[in-house]
C-alpha positions in Angstrom: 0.0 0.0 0.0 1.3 3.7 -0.8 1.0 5.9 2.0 0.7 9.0 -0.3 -2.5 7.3 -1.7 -3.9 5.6 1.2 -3.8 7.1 4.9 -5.0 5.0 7.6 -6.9 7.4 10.0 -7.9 5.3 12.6 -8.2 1.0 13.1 -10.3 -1.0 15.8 -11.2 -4.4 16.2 -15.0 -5.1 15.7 -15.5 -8.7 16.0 -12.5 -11.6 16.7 -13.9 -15.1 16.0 -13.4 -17.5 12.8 -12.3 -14.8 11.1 -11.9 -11.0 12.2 -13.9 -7.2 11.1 -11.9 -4.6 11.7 -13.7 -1.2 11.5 -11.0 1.6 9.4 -11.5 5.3 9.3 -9.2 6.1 6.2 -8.5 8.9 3.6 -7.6 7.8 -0.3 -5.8 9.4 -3.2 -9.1 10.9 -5.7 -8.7 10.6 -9.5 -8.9 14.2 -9.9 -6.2 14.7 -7.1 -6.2 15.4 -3.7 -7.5 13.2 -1.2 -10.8 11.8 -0.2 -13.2 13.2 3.2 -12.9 10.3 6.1 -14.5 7.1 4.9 -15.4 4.4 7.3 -14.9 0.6 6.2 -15.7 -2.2 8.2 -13.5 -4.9 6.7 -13.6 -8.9 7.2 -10.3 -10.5 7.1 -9.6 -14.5 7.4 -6.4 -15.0 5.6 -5.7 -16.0 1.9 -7.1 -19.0 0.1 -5.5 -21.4 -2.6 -7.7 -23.5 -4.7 -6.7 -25.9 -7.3 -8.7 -27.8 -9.8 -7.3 -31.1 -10.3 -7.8 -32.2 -14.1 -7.0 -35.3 -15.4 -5.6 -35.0 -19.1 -6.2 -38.6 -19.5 -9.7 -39.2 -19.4 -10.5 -35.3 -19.8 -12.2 -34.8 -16.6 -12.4 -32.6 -13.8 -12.4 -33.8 -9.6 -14.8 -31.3 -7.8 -16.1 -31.7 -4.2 -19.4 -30.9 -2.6 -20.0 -29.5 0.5 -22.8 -27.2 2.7 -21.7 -23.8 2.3 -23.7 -21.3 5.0 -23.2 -18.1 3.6 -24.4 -19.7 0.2 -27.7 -20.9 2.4 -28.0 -17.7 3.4 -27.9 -16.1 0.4 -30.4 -18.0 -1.4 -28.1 -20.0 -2.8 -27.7 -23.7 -3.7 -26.6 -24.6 0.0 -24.5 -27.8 -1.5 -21.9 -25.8 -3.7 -19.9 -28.2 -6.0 -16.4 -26.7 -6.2 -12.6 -26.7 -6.8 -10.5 -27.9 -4.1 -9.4 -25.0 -2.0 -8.0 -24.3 2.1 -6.6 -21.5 3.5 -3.0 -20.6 3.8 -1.0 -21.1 6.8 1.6 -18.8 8.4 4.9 -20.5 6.8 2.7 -22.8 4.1 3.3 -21.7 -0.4 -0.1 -21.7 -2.0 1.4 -24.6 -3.7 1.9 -26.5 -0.4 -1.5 -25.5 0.3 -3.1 -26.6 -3.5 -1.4 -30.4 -2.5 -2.9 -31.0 1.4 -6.1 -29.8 0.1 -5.9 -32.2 -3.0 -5.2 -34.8 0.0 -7.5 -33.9 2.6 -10.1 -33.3 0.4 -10.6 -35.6 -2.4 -7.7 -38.1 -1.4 -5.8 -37.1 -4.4 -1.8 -36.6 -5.4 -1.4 -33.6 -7.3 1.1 -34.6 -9.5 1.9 -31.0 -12.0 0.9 -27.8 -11.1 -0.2 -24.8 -13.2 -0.9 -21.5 -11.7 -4.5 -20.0 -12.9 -4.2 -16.4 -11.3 -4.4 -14.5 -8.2 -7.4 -12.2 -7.2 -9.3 -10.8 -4.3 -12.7 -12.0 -3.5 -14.9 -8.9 -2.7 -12.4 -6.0 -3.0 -14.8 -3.4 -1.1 -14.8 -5.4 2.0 -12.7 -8.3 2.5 -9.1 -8.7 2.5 -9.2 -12.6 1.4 -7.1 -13.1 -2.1 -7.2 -16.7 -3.6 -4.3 -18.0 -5.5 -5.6 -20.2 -7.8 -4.0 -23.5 -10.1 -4.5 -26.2 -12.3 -3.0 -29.6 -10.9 -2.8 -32.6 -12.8 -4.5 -35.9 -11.5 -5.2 -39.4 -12.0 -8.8 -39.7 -11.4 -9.3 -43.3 -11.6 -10.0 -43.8 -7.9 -11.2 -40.7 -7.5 -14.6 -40.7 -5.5 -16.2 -41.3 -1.6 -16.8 -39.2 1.1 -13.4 -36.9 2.5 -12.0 -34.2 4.5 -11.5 -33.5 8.6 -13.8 -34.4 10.8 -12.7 -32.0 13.4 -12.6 -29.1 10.9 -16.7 -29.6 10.7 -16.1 -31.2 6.9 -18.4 -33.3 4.9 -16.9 -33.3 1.7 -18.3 -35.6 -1.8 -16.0 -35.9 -4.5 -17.6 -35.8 -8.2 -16.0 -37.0 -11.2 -17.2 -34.4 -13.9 -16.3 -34.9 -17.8 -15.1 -31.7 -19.5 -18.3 -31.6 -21.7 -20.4 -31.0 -18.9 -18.8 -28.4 -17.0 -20.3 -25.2 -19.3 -23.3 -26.7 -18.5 -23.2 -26.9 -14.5 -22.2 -22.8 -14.8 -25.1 -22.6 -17.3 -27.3 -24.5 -14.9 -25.9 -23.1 -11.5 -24.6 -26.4 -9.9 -21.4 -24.4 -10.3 -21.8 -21.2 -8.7 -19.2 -19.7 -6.5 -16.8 -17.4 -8.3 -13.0 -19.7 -7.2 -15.2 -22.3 -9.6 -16.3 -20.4 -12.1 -13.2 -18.9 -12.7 -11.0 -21.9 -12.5 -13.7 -24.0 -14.6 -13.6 -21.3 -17.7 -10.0 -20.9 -17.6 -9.6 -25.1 -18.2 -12.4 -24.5 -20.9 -10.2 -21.7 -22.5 -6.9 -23.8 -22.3 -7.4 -26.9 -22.0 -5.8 -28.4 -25.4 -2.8 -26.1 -24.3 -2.3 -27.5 -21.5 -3.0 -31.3 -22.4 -0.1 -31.1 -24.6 1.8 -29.9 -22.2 1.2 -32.4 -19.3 1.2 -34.8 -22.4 4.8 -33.6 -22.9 6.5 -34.3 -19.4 4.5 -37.2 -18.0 
């Protein structure tokens, strides 16, 4: 952050639990110049995510999990949200350390290649979370059954999907959370790119 675009007024803590809301009074740098009047944020912070979405050149399919997702429930949403694999980094953990234990933990698999997607942030306006995002090559033939940690509260399905089904699950809305989406369209964009290129070094 650049000081002479951002100033940082005034921080408190709001709320400490899972995650944690601090509430900012700040000033920023205007397009026209000069700076902003006092704004006040409240913003939610639980760390940084990596997700992965393990492909399996081979047979040309996708390993996605299932799982009960509150804040989709509360939005409306499908409360089951099939998804990419994806944990939260770890003081000391890579997001490529991360993309491998989650492969593990949650859909029992070996990443074997990975491919970095891109990096983004969630909801820019109020939360800090970013998500580093990969492709990882798989062998899906075992893939399937019920994963994850008990003691982390997780229930987690694995789902073998074909390729030629995945536009179709956006379309439909069985794929809805953005990490997905985004992950799901960029195999779709590059996929025979990067079948040669797994094709090449296994």
């Amino acid at each position: 952050m650049n000081q002479d675009d951002v100033e940082i007024l005034e921080r408190q803590p709001a709320y400490r639990g899972y995650g944690r809301i601090d509430r900012y009074r700040l000033r920023h740098r205007l397009h026209n110049g000069g700076m902003s009047g006092p704004i006040d944020r409240e913003v939610y912070d639980r760390g940084h995510v990596t997700g992965v979405l393990p492909y399996d050149p081979v047979r040309d399919c996708v390993v996605m999990i299932e799982q009960f997702r509150v804040g989709a429930c509360l939005a409306g949403m499908r409360s089951w949200q099939v998804e990419a694999v994806a944990g939260i980094i770890d003081e000391g953990e890579t997001p490529e350390q991360v993309a491998r234990r989650e492969a593990r933990e949650e859909a029992d698999l070996d990443i074997h290649d990975l491919v970095p997607i891109c990096r983004y942030v969630v909801s820019p306006g109020a939360i800090t979370e970013s998500v580093a995002l990969f492709a990882g090559r798989v062998d899906s033939s075992d893939a399937g059954g019920v994963h994850g940690l008990p003691e982390e509260g997780e229930d987690i399905k694995v789902l073998v999907v074909p390729v030629s089904e995945l536009a179709g699950m956006i379309d439909d809305g069985r794929i809805g959370n953005s990490l997905s989406i985004i992950a799901v369209q960029w195999l779709l964009l590059y996929r025979d790119k990067l079948r040669a290129s797994w094709k090449a070094t296994a």
